[in-house]
C-alpha positions as CSV (number, residue, x, y, z in Angstrom):
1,X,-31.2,26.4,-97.2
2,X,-27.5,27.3,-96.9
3,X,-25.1,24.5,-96.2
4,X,-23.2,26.6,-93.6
5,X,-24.5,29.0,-90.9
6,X,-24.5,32.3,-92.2
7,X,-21.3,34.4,-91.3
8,X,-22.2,37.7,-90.4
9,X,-20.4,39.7,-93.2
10,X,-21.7,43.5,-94.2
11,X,-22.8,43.5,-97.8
12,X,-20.8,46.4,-99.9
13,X,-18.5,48.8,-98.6
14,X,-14.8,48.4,-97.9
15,X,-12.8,46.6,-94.9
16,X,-10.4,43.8,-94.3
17,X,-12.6,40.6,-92.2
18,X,-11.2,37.4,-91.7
19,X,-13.1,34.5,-91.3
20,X,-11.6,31.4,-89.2
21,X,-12.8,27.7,-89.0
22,X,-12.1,27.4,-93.0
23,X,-10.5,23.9,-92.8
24,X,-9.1,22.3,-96.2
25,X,-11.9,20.9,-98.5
26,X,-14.3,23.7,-96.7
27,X,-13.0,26.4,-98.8
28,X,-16.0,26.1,-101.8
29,X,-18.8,26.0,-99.0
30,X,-17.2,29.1,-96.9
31,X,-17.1,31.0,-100.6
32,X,-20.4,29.9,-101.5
33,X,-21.8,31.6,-98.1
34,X,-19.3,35.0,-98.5
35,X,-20.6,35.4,-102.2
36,X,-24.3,35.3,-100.9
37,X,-23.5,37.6,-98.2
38,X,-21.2,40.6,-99.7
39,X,-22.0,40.4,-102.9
40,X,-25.6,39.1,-104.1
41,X,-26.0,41.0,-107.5
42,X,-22.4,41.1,-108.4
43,X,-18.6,39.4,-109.2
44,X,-16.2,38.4,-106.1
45,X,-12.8,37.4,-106.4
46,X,-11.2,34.4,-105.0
47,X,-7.5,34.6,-105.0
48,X,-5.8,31.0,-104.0
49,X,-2.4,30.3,-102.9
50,X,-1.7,28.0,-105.9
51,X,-3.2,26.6,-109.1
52,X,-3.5,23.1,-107.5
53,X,-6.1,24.5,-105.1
54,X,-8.8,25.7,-108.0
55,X,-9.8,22.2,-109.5
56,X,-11.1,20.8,-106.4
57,X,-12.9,24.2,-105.2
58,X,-14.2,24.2,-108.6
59,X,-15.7,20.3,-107.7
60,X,-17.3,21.2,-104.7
61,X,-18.8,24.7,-105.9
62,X,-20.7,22.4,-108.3
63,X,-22.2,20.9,-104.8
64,X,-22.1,24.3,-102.6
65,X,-23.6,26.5,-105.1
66,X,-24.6,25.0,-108.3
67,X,-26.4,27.7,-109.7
68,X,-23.2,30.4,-108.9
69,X,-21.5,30.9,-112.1
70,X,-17.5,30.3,-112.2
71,X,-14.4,32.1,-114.1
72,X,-11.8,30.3,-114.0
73,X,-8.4,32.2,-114.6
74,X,-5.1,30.3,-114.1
75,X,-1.8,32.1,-114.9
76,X,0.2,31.0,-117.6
77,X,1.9,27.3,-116.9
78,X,5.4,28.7,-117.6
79,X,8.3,30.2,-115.8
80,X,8.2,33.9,-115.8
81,X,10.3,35.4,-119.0
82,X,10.6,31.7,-120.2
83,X,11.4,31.0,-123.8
84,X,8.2,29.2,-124.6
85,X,4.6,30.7,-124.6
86,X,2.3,29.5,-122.3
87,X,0.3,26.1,-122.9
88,X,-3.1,25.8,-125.3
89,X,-5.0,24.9,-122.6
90,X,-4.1,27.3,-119.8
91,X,-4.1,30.4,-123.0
92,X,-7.8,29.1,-123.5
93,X,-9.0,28.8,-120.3
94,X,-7.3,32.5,-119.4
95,X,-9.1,33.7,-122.4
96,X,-12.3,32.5,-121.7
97,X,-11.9,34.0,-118.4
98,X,-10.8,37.3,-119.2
99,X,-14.1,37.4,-122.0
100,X,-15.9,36.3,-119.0
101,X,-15.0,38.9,-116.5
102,X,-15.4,41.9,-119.3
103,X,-18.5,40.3,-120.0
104,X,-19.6,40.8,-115.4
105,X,-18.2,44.7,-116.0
106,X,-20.6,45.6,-118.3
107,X,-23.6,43.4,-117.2
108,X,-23.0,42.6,-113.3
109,X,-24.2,39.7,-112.3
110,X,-23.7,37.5,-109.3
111,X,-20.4,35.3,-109.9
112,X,-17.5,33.9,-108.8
113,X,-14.0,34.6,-110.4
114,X,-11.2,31.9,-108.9
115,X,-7.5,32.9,-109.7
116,X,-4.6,32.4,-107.8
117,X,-2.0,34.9,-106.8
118,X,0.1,33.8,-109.7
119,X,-2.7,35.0,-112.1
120,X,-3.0,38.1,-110.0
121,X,0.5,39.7,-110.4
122,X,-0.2,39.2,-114.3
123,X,-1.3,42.2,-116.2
124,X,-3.4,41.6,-119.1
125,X,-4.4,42.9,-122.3
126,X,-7.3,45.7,-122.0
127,X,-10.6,44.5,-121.7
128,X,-11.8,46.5,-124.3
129,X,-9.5,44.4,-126.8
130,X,-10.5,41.6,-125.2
131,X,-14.0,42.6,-126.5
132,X,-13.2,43.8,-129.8
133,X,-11.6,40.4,-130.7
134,X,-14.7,38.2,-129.7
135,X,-17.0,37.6,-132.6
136,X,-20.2,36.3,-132.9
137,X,-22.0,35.2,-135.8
138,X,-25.4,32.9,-136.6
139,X,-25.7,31.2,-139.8
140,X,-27.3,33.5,-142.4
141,X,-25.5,36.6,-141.1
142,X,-22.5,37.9,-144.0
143,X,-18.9,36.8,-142.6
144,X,-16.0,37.2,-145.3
145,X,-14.3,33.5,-145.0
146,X,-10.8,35.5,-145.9
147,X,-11.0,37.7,-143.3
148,X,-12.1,34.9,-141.0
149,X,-8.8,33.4,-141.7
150,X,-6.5,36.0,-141.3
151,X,-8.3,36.9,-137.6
152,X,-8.0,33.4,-136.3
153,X,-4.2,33.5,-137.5
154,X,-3.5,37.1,-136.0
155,X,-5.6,35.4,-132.9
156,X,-3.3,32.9,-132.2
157,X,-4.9,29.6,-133.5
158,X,-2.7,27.6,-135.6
159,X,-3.5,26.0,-139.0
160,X,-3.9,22.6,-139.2
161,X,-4.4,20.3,-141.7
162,X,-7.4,18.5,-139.4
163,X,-8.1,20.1,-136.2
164,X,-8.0,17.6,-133.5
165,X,-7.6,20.0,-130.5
166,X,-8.2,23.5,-128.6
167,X,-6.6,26.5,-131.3
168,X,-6.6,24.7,-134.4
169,X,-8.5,25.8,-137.3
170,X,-8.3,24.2,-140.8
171,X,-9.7,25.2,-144.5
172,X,-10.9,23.3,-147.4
173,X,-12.9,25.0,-149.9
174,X,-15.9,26.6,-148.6
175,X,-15.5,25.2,-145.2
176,X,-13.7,26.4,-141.9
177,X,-13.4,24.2,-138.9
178,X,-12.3,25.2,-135.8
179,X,-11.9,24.8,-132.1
180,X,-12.3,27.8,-130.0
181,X,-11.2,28.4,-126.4
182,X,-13.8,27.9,-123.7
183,X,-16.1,25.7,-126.6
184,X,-16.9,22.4,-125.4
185,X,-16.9,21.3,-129.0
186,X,-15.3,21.9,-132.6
187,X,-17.6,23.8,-134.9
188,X,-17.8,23.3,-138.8
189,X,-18.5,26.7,-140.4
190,X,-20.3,26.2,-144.0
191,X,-19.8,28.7,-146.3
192,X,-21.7,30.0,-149.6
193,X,-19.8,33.0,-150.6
194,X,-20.2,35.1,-148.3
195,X,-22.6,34.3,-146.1
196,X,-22.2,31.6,-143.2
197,X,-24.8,29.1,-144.5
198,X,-24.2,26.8,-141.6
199,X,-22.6,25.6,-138.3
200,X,-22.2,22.3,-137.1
201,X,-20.3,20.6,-134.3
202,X,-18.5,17.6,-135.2
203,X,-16.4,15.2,-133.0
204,X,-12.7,16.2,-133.5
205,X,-11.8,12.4,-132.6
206,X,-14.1,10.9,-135.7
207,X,-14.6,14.2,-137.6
208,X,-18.0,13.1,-138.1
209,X,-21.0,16.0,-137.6
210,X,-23.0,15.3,-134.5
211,X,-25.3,18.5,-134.5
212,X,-26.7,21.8,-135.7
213,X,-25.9,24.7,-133.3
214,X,-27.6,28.1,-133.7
215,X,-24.7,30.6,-133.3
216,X,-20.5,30.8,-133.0
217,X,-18.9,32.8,-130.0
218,X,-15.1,33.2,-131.2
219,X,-12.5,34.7,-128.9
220,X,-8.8,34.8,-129.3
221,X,-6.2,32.2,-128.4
222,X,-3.4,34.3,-127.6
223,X,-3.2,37.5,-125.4
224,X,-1.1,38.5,-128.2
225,X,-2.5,39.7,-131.1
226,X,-0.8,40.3,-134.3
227,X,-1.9,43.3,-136.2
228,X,-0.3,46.3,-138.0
229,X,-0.9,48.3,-134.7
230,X,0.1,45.8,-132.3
231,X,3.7,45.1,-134.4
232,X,4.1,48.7,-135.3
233,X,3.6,49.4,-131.3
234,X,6.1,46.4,-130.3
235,X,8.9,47.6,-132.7
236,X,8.5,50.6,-131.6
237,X,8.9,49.9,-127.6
238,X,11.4,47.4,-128.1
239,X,14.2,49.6,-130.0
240,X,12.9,52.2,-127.6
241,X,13.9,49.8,-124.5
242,X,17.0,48.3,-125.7
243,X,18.3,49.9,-129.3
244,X,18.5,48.5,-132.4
245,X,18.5,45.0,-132.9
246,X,20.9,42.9,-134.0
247,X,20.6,40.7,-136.7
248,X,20.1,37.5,-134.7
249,X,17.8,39.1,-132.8
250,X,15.2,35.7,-133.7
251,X,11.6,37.8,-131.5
252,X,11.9,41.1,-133.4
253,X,12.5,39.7,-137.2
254,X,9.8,37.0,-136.4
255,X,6.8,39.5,-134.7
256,X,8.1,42.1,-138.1
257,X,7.2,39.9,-140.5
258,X,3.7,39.2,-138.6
259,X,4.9,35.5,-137.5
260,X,4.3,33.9,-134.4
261,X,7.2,33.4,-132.3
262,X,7.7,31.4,-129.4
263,X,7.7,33.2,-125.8
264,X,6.6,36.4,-127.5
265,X,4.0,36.7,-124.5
266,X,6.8,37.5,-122.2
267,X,7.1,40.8,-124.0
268,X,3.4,41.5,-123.6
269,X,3.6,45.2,-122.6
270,X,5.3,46.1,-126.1
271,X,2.2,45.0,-127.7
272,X,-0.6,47.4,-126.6
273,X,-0.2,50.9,-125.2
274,X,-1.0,49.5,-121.6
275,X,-2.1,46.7,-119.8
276,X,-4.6,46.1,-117.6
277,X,-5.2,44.0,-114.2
278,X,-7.7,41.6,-112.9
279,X,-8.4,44.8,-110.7
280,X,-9.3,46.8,-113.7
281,X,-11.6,44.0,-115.4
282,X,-13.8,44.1,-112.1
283,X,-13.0,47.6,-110.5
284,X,-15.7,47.3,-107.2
285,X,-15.7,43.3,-107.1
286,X,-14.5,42.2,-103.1
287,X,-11.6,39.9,-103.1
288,X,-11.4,36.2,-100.8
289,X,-8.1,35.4,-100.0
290,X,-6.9,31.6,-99.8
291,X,-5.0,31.1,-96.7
292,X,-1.2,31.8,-97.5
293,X,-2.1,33.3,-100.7
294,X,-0.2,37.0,-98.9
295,X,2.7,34.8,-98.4
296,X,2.7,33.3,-102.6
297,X,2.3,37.3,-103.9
298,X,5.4,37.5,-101.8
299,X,7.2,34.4,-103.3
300,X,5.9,34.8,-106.5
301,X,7.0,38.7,-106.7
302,X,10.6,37.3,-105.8
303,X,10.7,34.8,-108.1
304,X,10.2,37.0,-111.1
305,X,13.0,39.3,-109.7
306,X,15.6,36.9,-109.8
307,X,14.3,35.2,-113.4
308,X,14.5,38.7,-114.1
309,X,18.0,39.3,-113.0
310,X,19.0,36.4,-114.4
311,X,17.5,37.0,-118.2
312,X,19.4,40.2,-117.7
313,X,22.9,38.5,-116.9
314,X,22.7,35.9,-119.4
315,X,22.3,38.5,-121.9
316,X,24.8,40.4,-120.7
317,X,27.6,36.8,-121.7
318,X,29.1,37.4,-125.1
319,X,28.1,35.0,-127.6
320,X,24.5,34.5,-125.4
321,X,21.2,33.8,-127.7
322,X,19.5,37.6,-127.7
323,X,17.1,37.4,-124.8
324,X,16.0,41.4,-123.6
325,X,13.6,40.9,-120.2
326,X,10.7,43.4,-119.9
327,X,10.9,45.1,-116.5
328,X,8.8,43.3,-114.1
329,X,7.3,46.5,-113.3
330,X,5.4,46.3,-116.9
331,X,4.4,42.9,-116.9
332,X,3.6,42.3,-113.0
333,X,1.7,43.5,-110.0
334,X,3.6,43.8,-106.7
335,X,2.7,42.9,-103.5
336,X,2.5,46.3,-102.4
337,X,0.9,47.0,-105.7
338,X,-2.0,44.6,-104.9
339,X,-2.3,45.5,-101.2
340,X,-3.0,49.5,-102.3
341,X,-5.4,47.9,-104.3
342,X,-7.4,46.0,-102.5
343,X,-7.2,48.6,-99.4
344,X,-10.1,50.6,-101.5
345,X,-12.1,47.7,-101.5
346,X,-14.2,44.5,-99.2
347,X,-11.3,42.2,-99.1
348,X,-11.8,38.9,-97.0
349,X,-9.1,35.9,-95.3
350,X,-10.1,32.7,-95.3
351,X,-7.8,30.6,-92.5
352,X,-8.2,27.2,-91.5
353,X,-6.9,28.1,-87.4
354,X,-8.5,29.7,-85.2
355,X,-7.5,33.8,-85.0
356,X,-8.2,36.0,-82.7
357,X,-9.3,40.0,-83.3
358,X,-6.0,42.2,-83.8
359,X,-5.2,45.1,-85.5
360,X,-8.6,46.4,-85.9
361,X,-9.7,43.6,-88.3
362,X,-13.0,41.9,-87.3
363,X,-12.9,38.1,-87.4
364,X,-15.9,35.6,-88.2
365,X,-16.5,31.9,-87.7
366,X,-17.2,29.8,-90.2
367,X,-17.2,27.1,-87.7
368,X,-15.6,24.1,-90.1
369,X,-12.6,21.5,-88.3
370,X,-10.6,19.0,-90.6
371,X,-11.8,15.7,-89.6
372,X,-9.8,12.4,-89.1
């Protein structure tokens, strides 16, 4: 039995609906009952206004529709071109997500992908690489240990002398442990030559083995990845974009010489012949809107225009450290981008007021009123 009276909305098909009566703390129910509705066999999008809106919509899914499954993409916890990359946690959890959502494309299921219009500007590495640079491996299968190495170190996971947390890996002798992105635990890898012999989880807190597990799912940790092709592509684009570099130029020696380099993310688009967007990871999925979330794309948008201008000004001061911005046109979505979009597509707006029909846009009741 659905915990809210069913709304009404065609299934498939394209169209702009909005649904009023979505009052705050409603928002996982109304979902619940618009996923069931447009989109039985396949992904939806739910776009909020802000990131602080996901965890509790991700609590009461858990209640509304425990058996829906949930992606969970945030954008990065930093300032647009910032001089720092974006935080382990939020670079797992995008990962995991983006894995996820290539996963839907090629084997549509019914699910529910929550971003927020941060996360939607973002364009993202293609899901194709996104694929290529998840492995998967069971214990008796041949896995060269080097080569394991040097993928989780061109992945983004940093080496450790004991891994105690998400993107740490560490090495002694025949044994590799490591925490990947989206894992719940640490996994201890067991090798006899050349062959994975074993892989157990172990508690990162007491290091102590608390189980056998049957396979390893590895994706990257960075939406940067550090190969010949990917440097050779970045040097390439960056002296192609702004001339040769000087020799304090600190983000072209570092990604030269294959090292990681704080920030690099910001310069994204010089990494891989083009990105992609959330759009292009689920090409026919509808898309919910969170009340206000129009109004964020529009404040977001402006925001990286003026980080923008300012990157470009500073850099412009004699003495300044190096800093060259990537257009925002390579690294983000506009509004207007976003709206073309979606225009091809069952898009839906959730508001909490009462609305009536305008425009040509159909509105539906959900029905819900904030109580005392």
């Amino acid at each position: 039995m659905s915990l809210i009276p069913k709304i009404g909305l065609p299934k498939g098909g394209t169209g702009s609906f909005l649904i009023d009566g979505v009052a705050d703390g409603y928002e996982a129910f109304a979902i619940a009952q618009i996923v069931g509705e447009i989109a039985p066999d396949g992904p939806v999008v739910f776009v909020a206004r802000d990131g602080q809106r996901l965890p509790p919509i991700i609590e009461a899914l858990a209640f509304a529709a425990p058996d829906l499954p949930v992606l969970d993409l945030p954008a990065w916890d930093c300032l647009p071109y910032d001089r720092v990359s974006p935080g382990a946690d939020a670079a797992a959890r995008r990962l995991d997500a983006l894995a996820g959502m290539a996963a839907l494309a090629a084997r549509p299921h019914r699910a529910i992908v929550l971003t927020t219009a941060n996360a939607l500007l973002q364009r993202v590495p293609p899901a194709a690489l996104i694929e290529a640079q998840t492995l998967r491996a069971k214990p008796g299968n041949q896995l060269d240990m080097e080569k394991l190495v040097r993928r989780l170190e061109n992945s983004g996971f940093e080496r450790v002398p004991t891994v105690r947390e998400v993107g740490e890996f560490a090495v002694r002798g025949g044994i590799v442990d490591l925490f990947a992105p989206g894992a719940d635990e640490a996994l201890r890898l067991d090798f006899f030559g050349d062959m994975l012999e074993s892989i157990r989880a172990f508690d990162p807190a007491s290091q102590r083995t608390i189980g056998q597990r049957s396979q390893l799912l590895l994706q990257p940790m960075s939406e940067v990845a550090l190969t010949p092709d990917t440097i050779s592509r970045f040097r390439r684009a960056y002296i192609e974009a702004f001339g040769a570099p000087s020799r304090d130029d600190a983000l072209y020696a570092a990604v030269s010489e294959g090292r990681r380099f704080a920030g690099m993310e910001h310069w994204l688009p010089f990494f891989y012949e083009r990105l992609q967007t959330i759009f292009d990871y689920l090409p026919d999925a509808p898309v919910i809107f969170d009340h206000l979330a129009h109004e964020s794309l529009g404040e977001r948008h402006k925001l990286i225009l003026d980080h923008y201008d300012a990157r470009r000004t500073q850099g412009a001061l004699k003495d300044a450290v190096p800093y060259k911005p990537v257009p925002p046109q390579a690294m983000y979505l506009s509004p207007d981008e976003v709206s073309a979009t979606v225009a091809d597509r069952l898009q839906v707006e959730l508001t909490p007021f009462a609305a009536p029909e305008a425009g040509g846009r159909k509105v539906f009741h959900a029905g819900a009123r904030a109580g005392r």
